[in-house]
CHARMM-style PDB file with segment names, atoms N, HN, CA, C and O in Angstrom:
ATOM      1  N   UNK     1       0.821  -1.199   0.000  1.00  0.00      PROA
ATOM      2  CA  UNK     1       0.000   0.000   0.000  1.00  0.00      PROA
ATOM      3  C   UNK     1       0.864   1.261   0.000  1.00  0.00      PROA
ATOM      4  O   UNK     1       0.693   2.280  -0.669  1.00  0.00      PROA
ATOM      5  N   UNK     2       1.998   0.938   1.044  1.00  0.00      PROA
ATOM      6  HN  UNK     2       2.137   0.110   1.587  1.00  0.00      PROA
ATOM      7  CA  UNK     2       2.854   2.311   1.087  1.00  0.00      PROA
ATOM      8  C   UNK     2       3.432   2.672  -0.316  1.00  0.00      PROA
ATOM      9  O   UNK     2       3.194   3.729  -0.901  1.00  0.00      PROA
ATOM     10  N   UNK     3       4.202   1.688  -0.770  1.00  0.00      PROA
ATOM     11  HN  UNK     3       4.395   0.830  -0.294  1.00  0.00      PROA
ATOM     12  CA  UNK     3       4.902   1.940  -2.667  1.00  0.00      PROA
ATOM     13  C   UNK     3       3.452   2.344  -3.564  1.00  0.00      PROA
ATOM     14  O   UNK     3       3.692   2.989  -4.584  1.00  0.00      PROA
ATOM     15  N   UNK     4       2.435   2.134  -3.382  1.00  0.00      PROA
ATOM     16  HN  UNK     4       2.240   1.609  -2.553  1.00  0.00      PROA
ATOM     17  CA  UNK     4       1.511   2.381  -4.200  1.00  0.00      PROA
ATOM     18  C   UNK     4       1.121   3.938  -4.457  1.00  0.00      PROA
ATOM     19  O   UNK     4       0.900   4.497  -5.531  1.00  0.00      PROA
ATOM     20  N   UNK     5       1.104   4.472  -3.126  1.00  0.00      PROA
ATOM     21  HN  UNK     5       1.283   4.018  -2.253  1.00  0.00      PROA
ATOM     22  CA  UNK     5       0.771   5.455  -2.893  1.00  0.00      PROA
ATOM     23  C   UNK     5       2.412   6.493  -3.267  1.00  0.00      PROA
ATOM     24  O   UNK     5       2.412   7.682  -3.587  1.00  0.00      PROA
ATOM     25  N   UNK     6       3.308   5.851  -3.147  1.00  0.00      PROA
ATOM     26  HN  UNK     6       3.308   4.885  -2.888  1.00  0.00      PROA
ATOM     27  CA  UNK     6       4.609   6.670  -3.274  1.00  0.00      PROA
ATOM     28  C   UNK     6       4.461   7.095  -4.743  1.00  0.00      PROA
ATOM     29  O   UNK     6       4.521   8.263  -5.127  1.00  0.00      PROA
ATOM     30  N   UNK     7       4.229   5.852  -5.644  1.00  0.00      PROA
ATOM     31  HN  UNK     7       4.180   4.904  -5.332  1.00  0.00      PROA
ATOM     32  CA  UNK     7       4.475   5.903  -6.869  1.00  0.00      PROA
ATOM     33  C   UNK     7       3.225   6.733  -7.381  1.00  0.00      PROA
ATOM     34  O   UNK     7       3.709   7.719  -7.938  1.00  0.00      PROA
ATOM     35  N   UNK     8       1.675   6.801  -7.461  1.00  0.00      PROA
ATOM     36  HN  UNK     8       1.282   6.001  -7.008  1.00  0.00      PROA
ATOM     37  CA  UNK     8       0.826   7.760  -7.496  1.00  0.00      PROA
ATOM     38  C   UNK     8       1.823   9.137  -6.946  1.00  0.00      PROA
ATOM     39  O   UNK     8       1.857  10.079  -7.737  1.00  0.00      PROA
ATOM     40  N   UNK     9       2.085   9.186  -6.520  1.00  0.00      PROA
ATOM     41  HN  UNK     9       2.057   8.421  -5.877  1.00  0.00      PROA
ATOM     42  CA  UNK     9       2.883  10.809  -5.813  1.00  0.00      PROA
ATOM     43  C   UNK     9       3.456  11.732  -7.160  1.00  0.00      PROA
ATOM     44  O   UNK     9       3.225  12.801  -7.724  1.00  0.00      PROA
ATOM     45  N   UNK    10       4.750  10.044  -7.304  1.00  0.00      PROA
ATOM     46  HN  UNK    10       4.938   9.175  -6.846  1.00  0.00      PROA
ATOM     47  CA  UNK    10       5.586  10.760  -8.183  1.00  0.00      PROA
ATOM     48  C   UNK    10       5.262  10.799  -9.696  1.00  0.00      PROA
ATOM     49  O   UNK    10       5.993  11.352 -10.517  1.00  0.00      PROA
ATOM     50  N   UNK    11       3.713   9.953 -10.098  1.00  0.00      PROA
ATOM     51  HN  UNK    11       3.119   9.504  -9.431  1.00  0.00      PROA
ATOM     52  CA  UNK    11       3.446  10.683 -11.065  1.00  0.00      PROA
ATOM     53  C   UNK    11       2.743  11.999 -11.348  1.00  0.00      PROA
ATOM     54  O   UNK    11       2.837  12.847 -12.235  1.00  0.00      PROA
ATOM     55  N   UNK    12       1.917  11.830 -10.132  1.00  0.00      PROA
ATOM     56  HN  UNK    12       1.840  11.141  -9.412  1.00  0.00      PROA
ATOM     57  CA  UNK    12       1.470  13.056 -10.163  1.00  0.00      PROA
ATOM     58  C   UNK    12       2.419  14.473 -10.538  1.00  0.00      PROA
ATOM     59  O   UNK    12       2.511  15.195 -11.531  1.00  0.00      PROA
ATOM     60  N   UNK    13       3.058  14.446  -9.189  1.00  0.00      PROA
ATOM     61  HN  UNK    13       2.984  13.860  -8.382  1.00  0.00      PROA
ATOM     62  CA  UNK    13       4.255  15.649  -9.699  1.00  0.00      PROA
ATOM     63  C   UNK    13       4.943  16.026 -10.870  1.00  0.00      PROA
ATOM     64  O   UNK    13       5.468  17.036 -11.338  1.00  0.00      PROA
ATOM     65  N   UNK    14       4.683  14.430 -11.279  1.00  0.00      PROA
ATOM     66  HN  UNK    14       4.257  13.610 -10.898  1.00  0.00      PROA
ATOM     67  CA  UNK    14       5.680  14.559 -12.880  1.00  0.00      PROA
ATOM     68  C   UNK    14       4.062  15.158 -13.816  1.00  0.00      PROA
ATOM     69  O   UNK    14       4.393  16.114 -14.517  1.00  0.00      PROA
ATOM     70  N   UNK    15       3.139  14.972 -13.914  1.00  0.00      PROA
ATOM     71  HN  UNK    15       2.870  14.196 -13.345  1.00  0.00      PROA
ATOM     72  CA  UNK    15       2.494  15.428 -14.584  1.00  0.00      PROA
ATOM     73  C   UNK    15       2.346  17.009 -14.410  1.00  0.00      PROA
ATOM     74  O   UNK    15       2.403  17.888 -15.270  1.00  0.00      PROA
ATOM     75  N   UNK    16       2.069  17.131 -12.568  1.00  0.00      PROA
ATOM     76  HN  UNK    16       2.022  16.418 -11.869  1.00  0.00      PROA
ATOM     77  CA  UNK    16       2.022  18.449 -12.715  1.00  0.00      PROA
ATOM     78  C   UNK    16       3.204  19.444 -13.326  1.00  0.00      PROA
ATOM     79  O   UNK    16       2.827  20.570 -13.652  1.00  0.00      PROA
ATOM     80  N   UNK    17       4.360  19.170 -13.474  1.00  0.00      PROA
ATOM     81  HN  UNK    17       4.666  18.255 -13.210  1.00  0.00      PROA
ATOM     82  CA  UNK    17       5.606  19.705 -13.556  1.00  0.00      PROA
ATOM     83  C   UNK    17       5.567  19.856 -15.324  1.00  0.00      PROA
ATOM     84  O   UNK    17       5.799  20.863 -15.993  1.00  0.00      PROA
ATOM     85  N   UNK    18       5.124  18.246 -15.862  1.00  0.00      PROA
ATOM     86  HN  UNK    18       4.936  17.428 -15.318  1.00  0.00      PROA
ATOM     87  CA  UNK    18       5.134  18.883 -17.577  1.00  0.00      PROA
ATOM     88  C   UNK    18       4.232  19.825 -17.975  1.00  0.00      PROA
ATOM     89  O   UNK    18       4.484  20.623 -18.878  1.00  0.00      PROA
ATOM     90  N   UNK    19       2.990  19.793 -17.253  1.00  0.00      PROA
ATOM     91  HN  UNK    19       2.785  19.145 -16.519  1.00  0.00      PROA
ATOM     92  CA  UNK    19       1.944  20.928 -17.792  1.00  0.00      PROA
ATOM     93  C   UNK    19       2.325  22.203 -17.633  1.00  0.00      PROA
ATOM     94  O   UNK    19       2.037  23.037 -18.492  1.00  0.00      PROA
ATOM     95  N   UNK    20       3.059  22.546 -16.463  1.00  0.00      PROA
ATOM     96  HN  UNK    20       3.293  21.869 -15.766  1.00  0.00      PROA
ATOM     97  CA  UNK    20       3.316  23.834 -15.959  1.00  0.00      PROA
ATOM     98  C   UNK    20       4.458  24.293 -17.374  1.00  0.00      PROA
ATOM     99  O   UNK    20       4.301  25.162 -18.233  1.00  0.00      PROA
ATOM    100  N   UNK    21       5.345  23.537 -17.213  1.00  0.00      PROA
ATOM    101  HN  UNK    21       5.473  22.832 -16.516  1.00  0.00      PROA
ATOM    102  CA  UNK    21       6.363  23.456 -18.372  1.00  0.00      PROA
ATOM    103  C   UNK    21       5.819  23.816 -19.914  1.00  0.00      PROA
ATOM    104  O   UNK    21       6.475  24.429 -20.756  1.00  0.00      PROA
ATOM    105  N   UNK    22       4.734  23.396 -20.050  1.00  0.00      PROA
ATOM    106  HN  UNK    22       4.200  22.899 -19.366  1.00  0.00      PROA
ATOM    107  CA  UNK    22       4.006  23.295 -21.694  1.00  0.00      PROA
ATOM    108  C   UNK    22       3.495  24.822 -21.471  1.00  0.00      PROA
ATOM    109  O   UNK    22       3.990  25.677 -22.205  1.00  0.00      PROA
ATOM    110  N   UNK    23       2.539  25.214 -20.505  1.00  0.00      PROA
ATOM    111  HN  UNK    23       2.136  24.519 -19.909  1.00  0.00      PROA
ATOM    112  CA  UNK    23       2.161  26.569 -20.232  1.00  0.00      PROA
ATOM    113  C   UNK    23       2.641  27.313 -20.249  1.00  0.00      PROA
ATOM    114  O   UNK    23       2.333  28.359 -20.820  1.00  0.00      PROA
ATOM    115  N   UNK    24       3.760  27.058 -19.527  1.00  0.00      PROA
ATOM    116  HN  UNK    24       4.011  26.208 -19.062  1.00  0.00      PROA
ATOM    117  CA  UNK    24       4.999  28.278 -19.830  1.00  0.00      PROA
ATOM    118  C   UNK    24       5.406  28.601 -21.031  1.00  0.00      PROA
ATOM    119  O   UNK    24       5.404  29.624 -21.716  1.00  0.00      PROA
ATOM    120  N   UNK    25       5.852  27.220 -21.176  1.00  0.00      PROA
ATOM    121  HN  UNK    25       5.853  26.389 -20.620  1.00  0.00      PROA
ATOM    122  CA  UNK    25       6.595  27.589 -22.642  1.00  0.00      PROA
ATOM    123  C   UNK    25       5.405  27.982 -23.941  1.00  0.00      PROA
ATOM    124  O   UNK    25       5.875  28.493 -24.957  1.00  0.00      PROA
ATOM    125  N   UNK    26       4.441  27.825 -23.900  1.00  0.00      PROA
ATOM    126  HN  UNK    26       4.059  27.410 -23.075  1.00  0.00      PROA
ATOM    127  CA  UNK    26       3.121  28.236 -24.381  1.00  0.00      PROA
ATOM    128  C   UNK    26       3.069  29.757 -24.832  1.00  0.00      PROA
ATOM    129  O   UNK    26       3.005  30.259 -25.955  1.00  0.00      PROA
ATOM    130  N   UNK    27       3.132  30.457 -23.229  1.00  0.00      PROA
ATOM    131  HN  UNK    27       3.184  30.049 -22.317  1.00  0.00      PROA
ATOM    132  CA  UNK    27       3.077  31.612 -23.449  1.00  0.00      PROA
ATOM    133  C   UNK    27       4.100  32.587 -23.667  1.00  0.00      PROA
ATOM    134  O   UNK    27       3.991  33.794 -23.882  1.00  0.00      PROA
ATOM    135  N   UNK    28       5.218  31.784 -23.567  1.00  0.00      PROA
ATOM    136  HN  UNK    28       5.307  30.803 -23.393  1.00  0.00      PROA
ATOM    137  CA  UNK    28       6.534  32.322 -24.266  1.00  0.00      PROA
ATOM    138  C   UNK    28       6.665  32.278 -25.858  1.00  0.00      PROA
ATOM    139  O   UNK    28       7.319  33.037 -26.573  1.00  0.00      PROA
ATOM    140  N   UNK    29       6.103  31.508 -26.119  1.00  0.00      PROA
ATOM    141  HN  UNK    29       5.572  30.891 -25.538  1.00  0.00      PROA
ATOM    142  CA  UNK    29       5.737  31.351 -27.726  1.00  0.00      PROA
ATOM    143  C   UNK    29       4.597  32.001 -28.262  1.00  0.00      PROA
ATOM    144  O   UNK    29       4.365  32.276 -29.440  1.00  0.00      PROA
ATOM    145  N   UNK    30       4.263  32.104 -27.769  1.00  0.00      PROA
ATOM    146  HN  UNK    30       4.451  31.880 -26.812  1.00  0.00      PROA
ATOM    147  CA  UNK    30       2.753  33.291 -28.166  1.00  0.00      PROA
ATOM    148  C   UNK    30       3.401  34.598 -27.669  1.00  0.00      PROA
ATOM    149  O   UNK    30       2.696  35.486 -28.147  1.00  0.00      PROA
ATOM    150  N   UNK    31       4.218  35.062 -27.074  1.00  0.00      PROA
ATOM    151  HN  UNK    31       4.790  34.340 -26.685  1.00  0.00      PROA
ATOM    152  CA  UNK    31       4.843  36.471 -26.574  1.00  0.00      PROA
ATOM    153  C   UNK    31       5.314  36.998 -28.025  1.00  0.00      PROA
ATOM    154  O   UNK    31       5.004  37.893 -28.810  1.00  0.00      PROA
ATOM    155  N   UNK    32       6.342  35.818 -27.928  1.00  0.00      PROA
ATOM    156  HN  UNK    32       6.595  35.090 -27.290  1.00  0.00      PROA
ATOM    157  CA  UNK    32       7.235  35.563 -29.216  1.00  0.00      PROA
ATOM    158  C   UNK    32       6.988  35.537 -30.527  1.00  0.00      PROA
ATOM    159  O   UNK    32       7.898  35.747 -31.329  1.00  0.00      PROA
ATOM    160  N   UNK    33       5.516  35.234 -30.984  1.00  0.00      PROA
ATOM    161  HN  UNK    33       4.777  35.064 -30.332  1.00  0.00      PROA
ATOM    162  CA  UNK    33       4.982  35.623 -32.188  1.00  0.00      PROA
ATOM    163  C   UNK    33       4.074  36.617 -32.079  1.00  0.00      PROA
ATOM    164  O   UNK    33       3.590  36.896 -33.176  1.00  0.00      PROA
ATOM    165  N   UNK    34       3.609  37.332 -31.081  1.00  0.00      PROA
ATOM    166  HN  UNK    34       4.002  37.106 -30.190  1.00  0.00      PROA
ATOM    167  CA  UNK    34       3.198  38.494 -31.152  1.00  0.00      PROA
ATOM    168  C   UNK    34       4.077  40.193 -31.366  1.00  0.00      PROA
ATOM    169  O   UNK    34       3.829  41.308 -31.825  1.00  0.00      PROA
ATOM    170  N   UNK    35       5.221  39.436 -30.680  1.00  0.00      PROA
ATOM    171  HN  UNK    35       5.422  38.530 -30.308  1.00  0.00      PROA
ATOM    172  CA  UNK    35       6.571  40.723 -31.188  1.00  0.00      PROA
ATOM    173  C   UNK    35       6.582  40.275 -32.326  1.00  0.00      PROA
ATOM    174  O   UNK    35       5.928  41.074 -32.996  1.00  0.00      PROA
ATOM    175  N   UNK    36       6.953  39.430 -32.987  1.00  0.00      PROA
ATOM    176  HN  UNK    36       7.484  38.781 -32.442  1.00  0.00      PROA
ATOM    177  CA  UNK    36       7.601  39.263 -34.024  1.00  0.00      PROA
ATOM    178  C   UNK    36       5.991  40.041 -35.176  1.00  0.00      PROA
ATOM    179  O   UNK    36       6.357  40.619 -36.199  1.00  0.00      PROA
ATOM    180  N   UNK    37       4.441  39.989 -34.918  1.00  0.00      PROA
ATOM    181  HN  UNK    37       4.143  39.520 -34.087  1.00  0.00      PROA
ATOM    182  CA  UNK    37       4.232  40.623 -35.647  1.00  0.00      PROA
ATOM    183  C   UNK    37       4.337  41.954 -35.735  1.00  0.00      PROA
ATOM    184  O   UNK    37       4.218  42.666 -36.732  1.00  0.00      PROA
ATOM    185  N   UNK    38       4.591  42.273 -34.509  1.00  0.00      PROA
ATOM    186  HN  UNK    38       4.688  41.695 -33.699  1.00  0.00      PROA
ATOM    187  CA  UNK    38       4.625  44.100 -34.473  1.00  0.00      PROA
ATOM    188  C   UNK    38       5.657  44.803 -34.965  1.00  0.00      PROA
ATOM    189  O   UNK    38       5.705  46.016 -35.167  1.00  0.00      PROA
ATOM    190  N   UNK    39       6.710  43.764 -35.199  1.00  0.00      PROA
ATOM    191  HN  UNK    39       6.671  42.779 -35.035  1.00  0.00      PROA
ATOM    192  CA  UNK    39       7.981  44.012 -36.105  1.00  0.00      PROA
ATOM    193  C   UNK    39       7.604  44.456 -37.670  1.00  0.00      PROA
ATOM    194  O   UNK    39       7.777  45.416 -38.421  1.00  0.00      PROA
ATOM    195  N   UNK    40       6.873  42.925 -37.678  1.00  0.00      PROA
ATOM    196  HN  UNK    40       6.732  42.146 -37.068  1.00  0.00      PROA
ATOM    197  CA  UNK    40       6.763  42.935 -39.851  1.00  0.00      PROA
ATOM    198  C   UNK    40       5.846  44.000 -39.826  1.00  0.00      PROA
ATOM    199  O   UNK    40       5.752  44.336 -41.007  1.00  0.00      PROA
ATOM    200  N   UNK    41       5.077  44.760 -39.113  1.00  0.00      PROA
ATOM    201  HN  UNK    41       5.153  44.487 -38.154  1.00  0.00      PROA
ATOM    202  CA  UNK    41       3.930  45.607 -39.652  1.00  0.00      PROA
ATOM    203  C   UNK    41       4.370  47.041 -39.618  1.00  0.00      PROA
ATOM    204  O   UNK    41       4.183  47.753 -38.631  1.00  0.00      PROA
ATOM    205  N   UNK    42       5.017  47.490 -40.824  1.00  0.00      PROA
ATOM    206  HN  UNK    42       5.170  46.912 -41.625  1.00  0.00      PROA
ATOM    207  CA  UNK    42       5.581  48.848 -40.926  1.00  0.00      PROA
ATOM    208  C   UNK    42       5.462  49.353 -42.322  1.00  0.00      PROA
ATOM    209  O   UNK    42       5.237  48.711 -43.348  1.00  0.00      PROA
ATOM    210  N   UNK    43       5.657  50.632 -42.162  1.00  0.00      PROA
ATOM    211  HN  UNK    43       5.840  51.154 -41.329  1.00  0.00      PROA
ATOM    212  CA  UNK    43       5.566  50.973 -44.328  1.00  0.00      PROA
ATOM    213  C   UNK    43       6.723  50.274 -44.997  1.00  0.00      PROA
ATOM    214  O   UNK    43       7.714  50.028 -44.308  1.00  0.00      PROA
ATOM    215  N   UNK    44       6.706  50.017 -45.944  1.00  0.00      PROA
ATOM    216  HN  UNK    44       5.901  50.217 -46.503  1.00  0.00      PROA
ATOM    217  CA  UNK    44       7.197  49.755 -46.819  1.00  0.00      PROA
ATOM    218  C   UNK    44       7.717  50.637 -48.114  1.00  0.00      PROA
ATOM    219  O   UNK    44       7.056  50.789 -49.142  1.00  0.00      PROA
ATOM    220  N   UNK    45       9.045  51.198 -47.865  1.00  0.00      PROA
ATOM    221  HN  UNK    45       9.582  51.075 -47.031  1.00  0.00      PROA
ATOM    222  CA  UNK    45      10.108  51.845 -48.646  1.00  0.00      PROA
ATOM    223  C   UNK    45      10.143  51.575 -49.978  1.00  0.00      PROA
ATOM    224  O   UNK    45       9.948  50.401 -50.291  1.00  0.00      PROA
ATOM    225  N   UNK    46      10.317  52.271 -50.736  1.00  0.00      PROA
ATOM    226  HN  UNK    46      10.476  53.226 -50.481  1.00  0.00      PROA
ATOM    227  CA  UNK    46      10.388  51.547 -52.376  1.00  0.00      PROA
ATOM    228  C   UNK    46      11.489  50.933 -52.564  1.00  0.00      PROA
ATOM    229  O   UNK    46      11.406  50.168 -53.525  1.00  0.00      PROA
ATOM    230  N   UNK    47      12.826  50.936 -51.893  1.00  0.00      PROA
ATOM    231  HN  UNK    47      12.894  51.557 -51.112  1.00  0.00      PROA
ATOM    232  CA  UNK    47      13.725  50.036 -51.605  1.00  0.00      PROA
ATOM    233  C   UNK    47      12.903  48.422 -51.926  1.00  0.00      PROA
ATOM    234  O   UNK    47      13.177  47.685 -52.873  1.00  0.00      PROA
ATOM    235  N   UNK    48      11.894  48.165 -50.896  1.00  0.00      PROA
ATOM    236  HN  UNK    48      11.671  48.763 -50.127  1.00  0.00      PROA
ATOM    237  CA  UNK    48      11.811  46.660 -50.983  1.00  0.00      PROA
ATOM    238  C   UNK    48      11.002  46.208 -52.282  1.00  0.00      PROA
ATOM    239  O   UNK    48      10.659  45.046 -52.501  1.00  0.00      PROA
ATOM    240  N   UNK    49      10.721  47.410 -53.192  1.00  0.00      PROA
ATOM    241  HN  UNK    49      10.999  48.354 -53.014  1.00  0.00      PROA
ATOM    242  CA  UNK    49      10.506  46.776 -54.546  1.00  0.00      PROA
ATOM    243  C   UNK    49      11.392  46.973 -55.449  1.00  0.00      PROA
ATOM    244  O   UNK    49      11.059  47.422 -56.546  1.00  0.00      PROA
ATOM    245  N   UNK    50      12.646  46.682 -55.159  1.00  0.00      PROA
ATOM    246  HN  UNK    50      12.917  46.317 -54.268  1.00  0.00      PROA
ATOM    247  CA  UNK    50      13.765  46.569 -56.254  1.00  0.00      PROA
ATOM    248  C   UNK    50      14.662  45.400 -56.410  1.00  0.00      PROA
ATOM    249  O   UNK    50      14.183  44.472 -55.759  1.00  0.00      PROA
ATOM    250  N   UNK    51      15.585  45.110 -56.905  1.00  0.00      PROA
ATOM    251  HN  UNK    51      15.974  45.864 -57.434  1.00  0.00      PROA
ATOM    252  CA  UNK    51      16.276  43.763 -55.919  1.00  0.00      PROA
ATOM    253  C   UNK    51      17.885  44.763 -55.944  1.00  0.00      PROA
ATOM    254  O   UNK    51      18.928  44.117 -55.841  1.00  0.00      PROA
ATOM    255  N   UNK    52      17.946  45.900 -56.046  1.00  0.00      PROA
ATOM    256  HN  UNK    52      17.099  46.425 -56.130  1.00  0.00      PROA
ATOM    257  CA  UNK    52      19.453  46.054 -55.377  1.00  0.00      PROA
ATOM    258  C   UNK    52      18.631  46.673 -54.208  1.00  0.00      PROA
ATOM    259  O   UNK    52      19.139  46.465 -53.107  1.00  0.00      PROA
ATOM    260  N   UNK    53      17.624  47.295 -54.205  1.00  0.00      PROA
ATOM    261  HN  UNK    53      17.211  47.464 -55.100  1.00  0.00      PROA
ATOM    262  CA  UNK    53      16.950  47.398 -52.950  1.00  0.00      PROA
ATOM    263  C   UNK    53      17.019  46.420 -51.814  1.00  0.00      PROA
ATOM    264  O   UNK    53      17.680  46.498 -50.779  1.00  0.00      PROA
ATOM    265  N   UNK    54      16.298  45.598 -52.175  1.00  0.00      PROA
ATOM    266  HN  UNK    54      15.760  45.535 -53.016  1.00  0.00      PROA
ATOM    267  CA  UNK    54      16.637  44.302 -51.419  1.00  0.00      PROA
ATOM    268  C   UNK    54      17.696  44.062 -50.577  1.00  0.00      PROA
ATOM    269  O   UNK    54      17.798  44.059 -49.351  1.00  0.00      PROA
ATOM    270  N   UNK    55      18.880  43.753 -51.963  1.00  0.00      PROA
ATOM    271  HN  UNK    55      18.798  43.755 -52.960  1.00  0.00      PROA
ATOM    272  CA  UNK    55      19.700  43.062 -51.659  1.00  0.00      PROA
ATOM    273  C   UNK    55      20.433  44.221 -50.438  1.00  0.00      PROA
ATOM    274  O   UNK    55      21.175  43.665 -49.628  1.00  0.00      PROA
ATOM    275  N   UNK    56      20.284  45.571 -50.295  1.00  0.00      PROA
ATOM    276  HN  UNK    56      19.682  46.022 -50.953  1.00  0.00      PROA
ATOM    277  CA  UNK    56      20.541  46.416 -49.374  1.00  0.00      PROA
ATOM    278  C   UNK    56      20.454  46.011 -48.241  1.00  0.00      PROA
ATOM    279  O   UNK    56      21.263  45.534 -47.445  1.00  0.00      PROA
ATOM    280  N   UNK    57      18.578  46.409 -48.198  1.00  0.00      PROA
ATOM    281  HN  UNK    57      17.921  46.796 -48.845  1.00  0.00      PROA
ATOM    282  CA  UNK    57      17.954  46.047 -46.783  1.00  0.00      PROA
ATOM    283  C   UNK    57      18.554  44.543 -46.442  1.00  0.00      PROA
ATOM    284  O   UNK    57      18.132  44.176 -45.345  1.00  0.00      PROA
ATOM    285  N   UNK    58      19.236  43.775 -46.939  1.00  0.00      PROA
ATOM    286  HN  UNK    58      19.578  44.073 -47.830  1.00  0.00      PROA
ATOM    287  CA  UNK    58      18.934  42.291 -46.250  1.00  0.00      PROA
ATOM    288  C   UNK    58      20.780  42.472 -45.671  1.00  0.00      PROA
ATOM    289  O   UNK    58      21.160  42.030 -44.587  1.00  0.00      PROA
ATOM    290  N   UNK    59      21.408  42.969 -46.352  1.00  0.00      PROA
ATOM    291  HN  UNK    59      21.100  43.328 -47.233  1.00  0.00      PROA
ATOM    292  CA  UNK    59      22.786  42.998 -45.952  1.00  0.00      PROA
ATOM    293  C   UNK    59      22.914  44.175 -44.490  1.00  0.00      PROA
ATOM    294  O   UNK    59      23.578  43.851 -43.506  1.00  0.00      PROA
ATOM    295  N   UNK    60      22.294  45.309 -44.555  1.00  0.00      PROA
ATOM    296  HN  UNK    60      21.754  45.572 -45.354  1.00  0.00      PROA
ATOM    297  CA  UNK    60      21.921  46.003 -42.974  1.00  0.00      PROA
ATOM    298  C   UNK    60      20.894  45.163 -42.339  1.00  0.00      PROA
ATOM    299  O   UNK    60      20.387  45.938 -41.529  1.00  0.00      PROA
ATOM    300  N   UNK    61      20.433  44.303 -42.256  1.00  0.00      PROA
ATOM    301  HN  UNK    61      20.845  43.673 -42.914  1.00  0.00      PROA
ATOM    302  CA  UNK    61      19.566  43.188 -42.103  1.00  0.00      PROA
ATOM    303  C   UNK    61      18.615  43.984 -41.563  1.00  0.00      PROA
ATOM    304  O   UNK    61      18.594  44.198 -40.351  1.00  0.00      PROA
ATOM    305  N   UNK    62      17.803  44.462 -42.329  1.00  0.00      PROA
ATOM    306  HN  UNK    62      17.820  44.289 -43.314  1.00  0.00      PROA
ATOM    307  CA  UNK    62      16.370  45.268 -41.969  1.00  0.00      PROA
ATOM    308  C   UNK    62      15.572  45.100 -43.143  1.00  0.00      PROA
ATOM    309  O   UNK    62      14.862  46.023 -43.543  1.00  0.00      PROA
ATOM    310  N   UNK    63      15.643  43.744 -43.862  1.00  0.00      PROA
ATOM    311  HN  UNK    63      16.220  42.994 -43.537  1.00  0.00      PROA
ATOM    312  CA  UNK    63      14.993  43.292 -45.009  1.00  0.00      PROA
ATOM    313  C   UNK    63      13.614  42.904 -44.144  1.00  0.00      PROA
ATOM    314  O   UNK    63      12.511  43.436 -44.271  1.00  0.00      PROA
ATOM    315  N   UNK    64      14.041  41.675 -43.100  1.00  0.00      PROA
ATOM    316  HN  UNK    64      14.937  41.243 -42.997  1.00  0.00      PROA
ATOM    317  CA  UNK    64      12.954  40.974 -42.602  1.00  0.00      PROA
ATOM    318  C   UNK    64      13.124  41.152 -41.244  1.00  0.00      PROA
ATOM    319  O   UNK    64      14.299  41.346 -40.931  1.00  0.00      PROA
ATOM    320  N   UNK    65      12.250  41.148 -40.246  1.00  0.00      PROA
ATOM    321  HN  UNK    65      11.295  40.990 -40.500  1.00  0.00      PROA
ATOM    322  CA  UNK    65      12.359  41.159 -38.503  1.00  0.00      PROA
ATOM    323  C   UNK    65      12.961  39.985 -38.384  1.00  0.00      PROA
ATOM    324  O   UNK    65      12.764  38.992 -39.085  1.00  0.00      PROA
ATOM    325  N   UNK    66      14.294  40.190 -36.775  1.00  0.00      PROA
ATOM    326  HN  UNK    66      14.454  40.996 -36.205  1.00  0.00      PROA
ATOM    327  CA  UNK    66      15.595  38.923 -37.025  1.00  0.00      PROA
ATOM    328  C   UNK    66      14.565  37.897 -36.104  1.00  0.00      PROA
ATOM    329  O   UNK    66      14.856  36.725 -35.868  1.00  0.00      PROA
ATOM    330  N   UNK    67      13.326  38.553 -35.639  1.00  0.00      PROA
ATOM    331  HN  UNK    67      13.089  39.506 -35.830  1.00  0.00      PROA
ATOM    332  CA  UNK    67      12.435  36.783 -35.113  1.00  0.00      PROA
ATOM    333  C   UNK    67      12.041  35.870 -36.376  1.00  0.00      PROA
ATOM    334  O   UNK    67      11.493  34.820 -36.043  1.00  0.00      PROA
ATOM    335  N   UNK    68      12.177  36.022 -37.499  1.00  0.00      PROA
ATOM    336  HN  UNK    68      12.622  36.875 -37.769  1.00  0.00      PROA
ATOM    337  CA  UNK    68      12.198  35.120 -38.628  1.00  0.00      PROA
ATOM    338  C   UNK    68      13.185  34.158 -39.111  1.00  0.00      PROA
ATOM    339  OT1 UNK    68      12.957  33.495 -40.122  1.00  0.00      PROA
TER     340      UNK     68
END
């Protein structure tokens, strides 16, 4: 009875411990694609319709936001 109850324990904990873990990391990833849209949403220079344009912006690397 005593090991029964030990082992219920330690799954429990282990379950509670991955969920907390998934949540977290959940909302670190949703943080993380919410900056990253507030990045891409800006005017657009006539630079990025050229390709030496381009090839500009991507070498000062302000072609694309660096969360991509």
């Amino acid at each position: 009875m005593e090991i029964d109850v030990k082992w219920w324990s330690i799954i429990a904990v282990i379950t509670i411990s991955l969920v907390a873990f998934l949540v977290i990391d959940g909302n670190l990833q949703v943080k993380k694609i919410d900056d990253c849209k507030t990045q891409r949403i800006r005017p657009f220079p006539q630079q990025f319709f050229t390709w030496v344009g381009i090839v500009e912006l991507n070498d000062k690397k302000l072609y694309q936001p660096s969360c991509l």
